[in-house]
C-alpha positions as CSV (number, residue, x, y, z in Angstrom):
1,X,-75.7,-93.5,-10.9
2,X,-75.1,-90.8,-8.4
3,X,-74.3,-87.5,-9.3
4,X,-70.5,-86.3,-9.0
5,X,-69.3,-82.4,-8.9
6,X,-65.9,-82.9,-9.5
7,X,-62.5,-81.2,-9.0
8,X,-61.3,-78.2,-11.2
9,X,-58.1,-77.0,-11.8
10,X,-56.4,-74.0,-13.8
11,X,-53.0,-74.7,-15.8
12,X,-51.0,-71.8,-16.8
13,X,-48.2,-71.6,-19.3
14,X,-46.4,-69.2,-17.2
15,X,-46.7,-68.7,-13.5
16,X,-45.8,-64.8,-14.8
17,X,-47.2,-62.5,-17.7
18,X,-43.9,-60.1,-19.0
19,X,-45.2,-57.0,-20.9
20,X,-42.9,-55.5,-22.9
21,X,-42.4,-51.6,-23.1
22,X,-43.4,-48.7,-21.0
23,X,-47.6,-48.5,-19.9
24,X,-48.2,-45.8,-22.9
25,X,-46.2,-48.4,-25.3
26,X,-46.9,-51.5,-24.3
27,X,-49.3,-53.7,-26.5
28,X,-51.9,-56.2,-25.1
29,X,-50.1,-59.5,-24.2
30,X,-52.5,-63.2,-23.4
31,X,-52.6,-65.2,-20.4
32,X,-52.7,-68.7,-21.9
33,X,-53.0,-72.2,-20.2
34,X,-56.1,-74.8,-19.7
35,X,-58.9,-75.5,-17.2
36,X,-59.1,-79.5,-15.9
37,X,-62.0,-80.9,-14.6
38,X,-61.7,-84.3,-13.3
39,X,-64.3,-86.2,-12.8
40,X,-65.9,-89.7,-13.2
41,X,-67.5,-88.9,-15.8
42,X,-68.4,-86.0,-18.3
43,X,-69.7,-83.0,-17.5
44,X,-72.1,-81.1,-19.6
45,X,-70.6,-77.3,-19.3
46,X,-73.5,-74.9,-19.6
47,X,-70.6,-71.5,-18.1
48,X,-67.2,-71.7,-17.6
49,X,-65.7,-68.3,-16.4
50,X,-61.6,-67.0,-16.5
51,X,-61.3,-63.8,-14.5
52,X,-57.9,-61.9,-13.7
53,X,-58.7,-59.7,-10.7
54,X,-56.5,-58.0,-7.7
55,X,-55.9,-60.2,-5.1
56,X,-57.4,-59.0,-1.9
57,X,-54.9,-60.1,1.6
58,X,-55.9,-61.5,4.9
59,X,-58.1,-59.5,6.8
60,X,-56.0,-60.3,9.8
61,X,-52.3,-59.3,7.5
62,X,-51.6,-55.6,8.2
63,X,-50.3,-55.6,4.4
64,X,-51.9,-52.9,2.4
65,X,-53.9,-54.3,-0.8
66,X,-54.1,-51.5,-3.5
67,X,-57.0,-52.7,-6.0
68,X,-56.3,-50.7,-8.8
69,X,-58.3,-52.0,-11.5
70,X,-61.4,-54.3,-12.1
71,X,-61.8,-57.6,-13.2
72,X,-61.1,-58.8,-16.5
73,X,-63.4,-61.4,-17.4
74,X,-63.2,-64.2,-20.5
75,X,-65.5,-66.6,-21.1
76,X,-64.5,-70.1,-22.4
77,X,-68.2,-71.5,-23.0
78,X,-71.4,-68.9,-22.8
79,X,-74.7,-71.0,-22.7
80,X,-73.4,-74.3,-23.3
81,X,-71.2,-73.0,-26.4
82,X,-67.3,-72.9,-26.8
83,X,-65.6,-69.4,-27.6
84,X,-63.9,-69.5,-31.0
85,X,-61.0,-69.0,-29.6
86,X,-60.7,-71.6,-27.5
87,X,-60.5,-75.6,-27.9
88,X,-61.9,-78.0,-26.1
89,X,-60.2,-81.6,-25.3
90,X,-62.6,-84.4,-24.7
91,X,-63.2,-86.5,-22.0
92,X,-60.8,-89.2,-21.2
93,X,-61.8,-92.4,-19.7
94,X,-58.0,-93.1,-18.8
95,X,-57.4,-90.4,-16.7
96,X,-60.7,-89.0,-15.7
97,X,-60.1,-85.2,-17.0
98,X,-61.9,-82.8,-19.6
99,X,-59.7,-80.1,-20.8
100,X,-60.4,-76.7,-22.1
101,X,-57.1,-74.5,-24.0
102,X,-57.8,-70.6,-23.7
103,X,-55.7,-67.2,-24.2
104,X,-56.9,-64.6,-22.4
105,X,-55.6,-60.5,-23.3
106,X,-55.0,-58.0,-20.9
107,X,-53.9,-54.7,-21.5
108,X,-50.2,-53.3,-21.7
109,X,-51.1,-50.5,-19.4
110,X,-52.2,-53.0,-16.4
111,X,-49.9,-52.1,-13.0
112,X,-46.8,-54.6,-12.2
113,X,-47.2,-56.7,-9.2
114,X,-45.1,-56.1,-5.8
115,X,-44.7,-57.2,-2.4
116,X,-44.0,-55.5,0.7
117,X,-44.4,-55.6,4.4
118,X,-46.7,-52.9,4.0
119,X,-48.0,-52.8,0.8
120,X,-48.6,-55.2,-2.2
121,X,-50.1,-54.8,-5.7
122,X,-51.0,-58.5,-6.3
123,X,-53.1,-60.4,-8.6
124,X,-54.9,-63.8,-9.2
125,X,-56.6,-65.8,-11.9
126,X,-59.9,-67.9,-11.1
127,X,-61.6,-69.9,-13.2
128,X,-65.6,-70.6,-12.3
129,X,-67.4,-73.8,-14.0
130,X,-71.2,-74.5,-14.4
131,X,-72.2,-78.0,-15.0
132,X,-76.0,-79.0,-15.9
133,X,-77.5,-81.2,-14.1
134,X,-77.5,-84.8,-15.6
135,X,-80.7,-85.1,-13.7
136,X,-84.0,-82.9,-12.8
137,X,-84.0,-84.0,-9.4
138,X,-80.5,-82.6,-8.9
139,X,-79.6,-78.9,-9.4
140,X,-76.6,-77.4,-11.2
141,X,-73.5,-77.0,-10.0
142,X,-70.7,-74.6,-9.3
143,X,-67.0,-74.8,-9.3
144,X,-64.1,-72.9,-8.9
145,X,-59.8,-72.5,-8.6
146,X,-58.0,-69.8,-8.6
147,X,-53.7,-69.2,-8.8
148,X,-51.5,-66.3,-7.6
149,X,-50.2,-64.9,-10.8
150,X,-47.3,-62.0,-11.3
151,X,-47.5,-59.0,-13.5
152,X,-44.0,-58.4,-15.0
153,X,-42.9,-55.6,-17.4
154,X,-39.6,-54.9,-19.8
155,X,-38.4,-52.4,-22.1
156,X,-38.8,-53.2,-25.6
157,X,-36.6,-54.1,-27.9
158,X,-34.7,-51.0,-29.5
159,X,-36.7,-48.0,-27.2
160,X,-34.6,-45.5,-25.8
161,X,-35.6,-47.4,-22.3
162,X,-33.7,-50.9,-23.4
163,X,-30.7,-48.6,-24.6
164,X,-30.2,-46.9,-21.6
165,X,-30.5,-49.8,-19.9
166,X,-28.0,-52.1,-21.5
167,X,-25.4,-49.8,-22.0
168,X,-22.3,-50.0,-19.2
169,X,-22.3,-48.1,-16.5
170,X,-19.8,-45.8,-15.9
171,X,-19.7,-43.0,-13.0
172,X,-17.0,-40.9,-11.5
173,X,-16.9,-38.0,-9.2
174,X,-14.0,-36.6,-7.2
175,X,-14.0,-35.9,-3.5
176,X,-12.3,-32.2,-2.0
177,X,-9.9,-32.3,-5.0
178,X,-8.3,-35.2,-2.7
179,X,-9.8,-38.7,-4.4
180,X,-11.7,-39.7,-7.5
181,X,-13.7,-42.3,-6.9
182,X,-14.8,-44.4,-9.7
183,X,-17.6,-47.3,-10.6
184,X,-17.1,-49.3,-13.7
185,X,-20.1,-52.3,-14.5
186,X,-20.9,-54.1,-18.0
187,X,-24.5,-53.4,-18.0
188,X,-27.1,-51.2,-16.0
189,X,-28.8,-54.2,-15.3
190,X,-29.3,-56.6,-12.7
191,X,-31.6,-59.9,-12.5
192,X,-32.5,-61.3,-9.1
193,X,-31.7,-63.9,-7.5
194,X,-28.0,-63.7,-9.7
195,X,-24.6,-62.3,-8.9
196,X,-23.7,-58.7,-9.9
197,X,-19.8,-58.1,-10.6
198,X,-18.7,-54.6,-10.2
199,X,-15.5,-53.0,-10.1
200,X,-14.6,-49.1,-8.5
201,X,-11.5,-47.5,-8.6
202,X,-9.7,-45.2,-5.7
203,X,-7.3,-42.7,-7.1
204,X,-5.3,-40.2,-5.2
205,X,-5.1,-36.7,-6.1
206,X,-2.7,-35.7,-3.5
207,X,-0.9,-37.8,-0.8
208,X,-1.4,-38.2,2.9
209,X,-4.8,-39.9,2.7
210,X,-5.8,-43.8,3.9
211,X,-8.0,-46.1,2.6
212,X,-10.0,-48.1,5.6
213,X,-12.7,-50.0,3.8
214,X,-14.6,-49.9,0.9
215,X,-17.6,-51.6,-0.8
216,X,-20.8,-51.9,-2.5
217,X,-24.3,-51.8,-1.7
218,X,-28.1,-51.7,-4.0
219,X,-30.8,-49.4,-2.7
220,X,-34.3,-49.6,-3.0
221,X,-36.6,-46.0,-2.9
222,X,-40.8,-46.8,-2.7
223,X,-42.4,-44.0,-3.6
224,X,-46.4,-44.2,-3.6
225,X,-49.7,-45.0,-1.6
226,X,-46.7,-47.4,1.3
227,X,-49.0,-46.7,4.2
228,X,-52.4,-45.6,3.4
229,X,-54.7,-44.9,0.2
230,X,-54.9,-41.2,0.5
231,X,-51.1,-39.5,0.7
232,X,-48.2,-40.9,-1.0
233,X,-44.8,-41.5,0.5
234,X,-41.9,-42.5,0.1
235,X,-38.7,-45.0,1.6
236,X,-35.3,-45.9,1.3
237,X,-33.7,-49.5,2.2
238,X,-30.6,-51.5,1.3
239,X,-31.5,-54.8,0.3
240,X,-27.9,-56.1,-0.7
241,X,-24.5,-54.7,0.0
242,X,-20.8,-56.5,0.1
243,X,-18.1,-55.2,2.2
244,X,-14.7,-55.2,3.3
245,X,-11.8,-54.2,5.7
246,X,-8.5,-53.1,4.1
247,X,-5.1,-54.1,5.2
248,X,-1.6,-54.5,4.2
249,X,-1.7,-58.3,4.7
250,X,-4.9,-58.4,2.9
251,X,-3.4,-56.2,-0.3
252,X,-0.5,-58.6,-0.4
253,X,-1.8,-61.9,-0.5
254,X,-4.2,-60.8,-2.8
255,X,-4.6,-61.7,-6.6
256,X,-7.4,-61.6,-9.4
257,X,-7.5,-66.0,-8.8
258,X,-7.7,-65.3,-4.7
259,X,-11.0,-66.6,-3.3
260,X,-13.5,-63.6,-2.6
261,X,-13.6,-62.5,1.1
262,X,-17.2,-63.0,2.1
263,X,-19.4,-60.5,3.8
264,X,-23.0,-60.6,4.0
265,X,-24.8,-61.5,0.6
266,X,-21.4,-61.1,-1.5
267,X,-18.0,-60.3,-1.6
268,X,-15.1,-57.8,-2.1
269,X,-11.4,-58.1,-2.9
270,X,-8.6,-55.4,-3.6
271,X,-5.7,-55.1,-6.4
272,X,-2.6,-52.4,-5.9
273,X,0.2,-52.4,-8.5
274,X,2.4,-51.8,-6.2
275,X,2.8,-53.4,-2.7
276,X,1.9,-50.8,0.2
277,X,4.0,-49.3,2.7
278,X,3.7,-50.2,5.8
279,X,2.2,-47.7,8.3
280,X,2.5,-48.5,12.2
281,X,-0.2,-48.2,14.5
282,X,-2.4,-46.7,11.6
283,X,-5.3,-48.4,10.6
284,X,-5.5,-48.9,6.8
285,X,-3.4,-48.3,3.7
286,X,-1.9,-45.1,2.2
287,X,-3.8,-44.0,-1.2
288,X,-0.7,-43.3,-2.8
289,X,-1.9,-45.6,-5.8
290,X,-4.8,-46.1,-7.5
291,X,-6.6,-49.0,-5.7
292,X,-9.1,-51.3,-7.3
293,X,-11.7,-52.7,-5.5
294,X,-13.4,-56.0,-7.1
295,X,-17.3,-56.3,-6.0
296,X,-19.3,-59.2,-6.1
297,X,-23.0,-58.1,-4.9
298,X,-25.8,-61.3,-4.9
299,X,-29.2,-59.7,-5.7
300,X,-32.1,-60.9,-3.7
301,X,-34.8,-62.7,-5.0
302,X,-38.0,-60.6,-6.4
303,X,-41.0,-60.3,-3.9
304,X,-38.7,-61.1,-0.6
305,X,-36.0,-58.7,-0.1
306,X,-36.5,-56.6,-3.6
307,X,-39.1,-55.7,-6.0
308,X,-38.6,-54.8,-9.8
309,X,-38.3,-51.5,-10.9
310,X,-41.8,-49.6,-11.9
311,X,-41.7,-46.2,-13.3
312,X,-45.6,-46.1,-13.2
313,X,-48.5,-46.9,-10.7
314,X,-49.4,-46.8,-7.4
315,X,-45.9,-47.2,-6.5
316,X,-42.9,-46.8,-8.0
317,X,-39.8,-48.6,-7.4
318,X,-35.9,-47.8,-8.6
319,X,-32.6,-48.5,-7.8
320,X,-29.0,-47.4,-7.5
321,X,-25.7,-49.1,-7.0
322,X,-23.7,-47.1,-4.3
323,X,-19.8,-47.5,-3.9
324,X,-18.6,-46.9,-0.6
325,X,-15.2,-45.8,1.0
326,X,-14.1,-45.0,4.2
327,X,-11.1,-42.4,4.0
328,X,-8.6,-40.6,6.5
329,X,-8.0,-37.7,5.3
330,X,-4.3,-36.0,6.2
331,X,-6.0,-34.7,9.8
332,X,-7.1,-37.6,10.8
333,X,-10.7,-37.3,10.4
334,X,-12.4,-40.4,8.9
335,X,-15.0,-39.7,6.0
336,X,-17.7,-41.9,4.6
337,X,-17.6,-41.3,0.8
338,X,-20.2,-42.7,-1.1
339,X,-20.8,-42.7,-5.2
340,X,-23.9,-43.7,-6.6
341,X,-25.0,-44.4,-10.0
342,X,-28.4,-46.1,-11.1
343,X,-29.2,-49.1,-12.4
344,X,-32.8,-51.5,-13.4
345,X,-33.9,-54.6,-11.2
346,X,-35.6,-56.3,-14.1
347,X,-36.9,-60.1,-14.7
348,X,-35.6,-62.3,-16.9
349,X,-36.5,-61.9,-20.8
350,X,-38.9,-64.8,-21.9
351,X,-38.7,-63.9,-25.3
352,X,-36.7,-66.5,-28.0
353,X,-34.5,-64.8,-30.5
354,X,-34.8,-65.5,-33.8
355,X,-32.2,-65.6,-36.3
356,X,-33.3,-64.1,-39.7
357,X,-31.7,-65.6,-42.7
358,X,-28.6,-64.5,-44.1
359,X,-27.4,-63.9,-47.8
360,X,-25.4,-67.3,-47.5
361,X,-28.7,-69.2,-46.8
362,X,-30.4,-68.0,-50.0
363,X,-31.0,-71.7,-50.6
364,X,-34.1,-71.2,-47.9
365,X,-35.7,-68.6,-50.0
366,X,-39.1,-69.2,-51.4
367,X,-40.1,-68.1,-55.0
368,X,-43.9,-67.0,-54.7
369,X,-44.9,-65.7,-58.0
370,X,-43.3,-64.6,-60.9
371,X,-44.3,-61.5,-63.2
372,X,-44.1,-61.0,-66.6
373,X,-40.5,-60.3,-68.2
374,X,-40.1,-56.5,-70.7
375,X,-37.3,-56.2,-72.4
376,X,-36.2,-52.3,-73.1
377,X,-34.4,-52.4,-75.9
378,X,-36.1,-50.5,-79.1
379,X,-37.4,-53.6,-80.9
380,X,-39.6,-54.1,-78.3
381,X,-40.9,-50.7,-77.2
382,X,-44.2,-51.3,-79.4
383,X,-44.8,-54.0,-77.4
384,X,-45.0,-52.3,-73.9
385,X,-48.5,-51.1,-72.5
386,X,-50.1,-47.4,-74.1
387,X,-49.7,-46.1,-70.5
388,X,-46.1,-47.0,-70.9
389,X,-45.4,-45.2,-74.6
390,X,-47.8,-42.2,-73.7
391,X,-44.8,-41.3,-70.3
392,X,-42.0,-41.8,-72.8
393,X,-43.2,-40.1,-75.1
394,X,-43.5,-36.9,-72.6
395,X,-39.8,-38.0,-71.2
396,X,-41.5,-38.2,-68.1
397,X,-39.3,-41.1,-67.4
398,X,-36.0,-39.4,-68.1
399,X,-34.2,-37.8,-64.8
400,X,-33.0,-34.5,-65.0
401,X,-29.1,-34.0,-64.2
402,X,-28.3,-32.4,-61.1
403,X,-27.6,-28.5,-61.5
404,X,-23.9,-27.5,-61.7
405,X,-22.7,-24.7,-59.3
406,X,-19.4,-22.8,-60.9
407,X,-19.0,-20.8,-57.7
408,X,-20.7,-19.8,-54.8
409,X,-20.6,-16.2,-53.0
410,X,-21.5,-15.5,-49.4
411,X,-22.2,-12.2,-48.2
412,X,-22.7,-10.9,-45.0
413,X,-24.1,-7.7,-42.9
């Protein structure tokens, strides 16, 4: 019978690992999945080897790699004997494979992953096998697999991060004591790859200004090692932004059930309680109202177009939504007015909420143990422990009323 390597493969649970809290907070979190070997046959293991390390990048890619921490290694089987903490599925005839379940920790302080066209933090799992030989004429043999995985992180439940975070977002400011500009949003956070619905409001102060367009746009600051190991810097980019032209046709065929106006990667539409005058040969409307602008911006997906914010690490990444308006002021001069506020690119939560029992489901409770029942009424005092008798007996027991205050004076020099 000749002697056959065979093909191994790593399985995760999760493509991604979410940590959960800030890097000081953060507990360890577990990588969990299973290592296949298929083979004809099976395979004595005498090593088998699961190693998160950074991924380096093409030599030939001009991408930065940071490596910003060393490897962390787990071992499955150590000299031909299974860790604990891991299980071990036979070998199946039927389909060929041996199977090994492991859960790997890694720290809560470990750096988030990110992409960009000049830099990326990026990681991968590999998994190396040693086989004995099944004959002294043939040596051992070595296997390995490795898969791209993503380091994630979100604020924890109930920390002053998560609170921030959830709670809408509202931000006004005026311009020259002329307009007061205004952006309205149920929550400070955005998911990639999703829609984002904002609303801003434009509200005159005094008359003899026009609206021309108005809109919404997310921008992305890098701050960090972007360009080489030894000086930090730092960049600015819109990654998403919706936009749109307003006129007096627009403003009067428009209503909240109107199909949105696309532009770019979302879409913008405008409400006025009133219907707009009319102005010839002048481009826009007059703010004499308060005009409400309806924003639909669609968020990138993560790694392409936009990272996930990271307050820590070799860089840093945040975010702020920006309203925009383009205003003619009573001169003539046209302004670009812009209002930003920010807000948290964060992944999806993994975690399943769990509903705790209420007072109507007392029929799931559980009695464990039961103690022995006293009764305090004086027939029975002789029957309770000496301890018991000795603190009665020095009214140890017995509160003390609260004082009583007739009056209280105040004086003062």
């Amino acid at each position: 019978m000749l002697f056959t390597k065979g093909k191994l493969e790593v399985v995760l649970d999760s493509p991604d690992v979410v940590l959960y809290g800030s890097p000081r907070e953060a507990r360890f979190t577990e990588i969990t999945g299973r290592v296949v070997l298929t083979s004809k046959s099976a395979q004595p293991t005498s090593s088998l080897i699961v190693r998160l390390k950074p991924k380096h990048q093409n030599p030939f890619n001009p991408v930065l790699s940071l490596l910003w921490m060393s490897d962390i290694t787990y071992a499955i089987v150590k000299d031909g004997q299974i860790d604990d903490a891991s299980v071990e599925i036979p070998y199946d005839s039927s389909t060929g494979q041996q199977q090994w379940r492991f859960a790997m920790a890694i720290p809560g302080n470990i750096f988030e992953t990110i992409y960009t066209p000049e830099v990326s933090v990026a990681y991968e799992l590999v998994v190396e096998m040693r086989t004995t030989s099944v004959s002294h004429w043939v040596p051992f043999s070595k296997l390995s697999h490795s898969v791209p995985i993503c380091i994630k992180r979100l604020p924890a439940t109930d920390s002053a991060w998560a609170t921030i975070a959830n709670e809408p977002m509202y931000a006004s400011a005026v311009w020259r004591n002329s307009v007061e500009m205004t952006a309205i949003a149920g929550s400070r956070i955005m998911h990639d790859a999703q829609s984002f619905e904002v609303t801003g409001v434009v509200r005159p102060l005094h008359k003899g200004m026009r609206l021309l367009c108005a809109g919404f746009e997310i921008r992305e600051s890098l701050e960090g090692y972007l360009r080489c190991p030894a000086q930090e810097t730092s960049q600015r980019s819109t990654v998403a932004k919706c936009s749109c032209d307003i006129t007096t046709t627009s403003l009067g065929i428009t209503r909240r059930s109107d199909p949105v106006s696309s532009d770019m990667a979302g879409g913008v539409r405008f409400k006025m309680e009133y219907p707009p005058v009319s102005i010839p040969h002048r481009a826009g409307v007059a703010i004499d109202q308060e005009i409400q602008v309806f924003g639909t911006v669609n968020v990138p997906r993560a790694y392409t177009e936009i990272q996930y914010d990271i307050a820590t690490g070799p860089i840093r990444v945040s975010h702020e939504l920006v309203f925009s308006a383009s205003i003619v002021d009573e001169h003539g001069q046209v302004h670009n007015v812009r209002l930003s506020s920010g807000i948290y690119v964060l992944p999806k939560s993994t975690q399943v909420p769990v509903d705790l029992p209420r007072y109507e489901h007392s029929d799931k409770d559980i009695l464990l143990a039961t103690g022995r029942r006293w009764s305090l009424d004086s027939s029975t005092v002789s029957c309770l422990p000496s301890w018991t008798q000795s603190m009665n007996a020095q009214h140890i027991c017995q509160d003390s009323p609260p004082p009583a205050y007739s009056h209280m004076i105040i004086q003062s020099s």
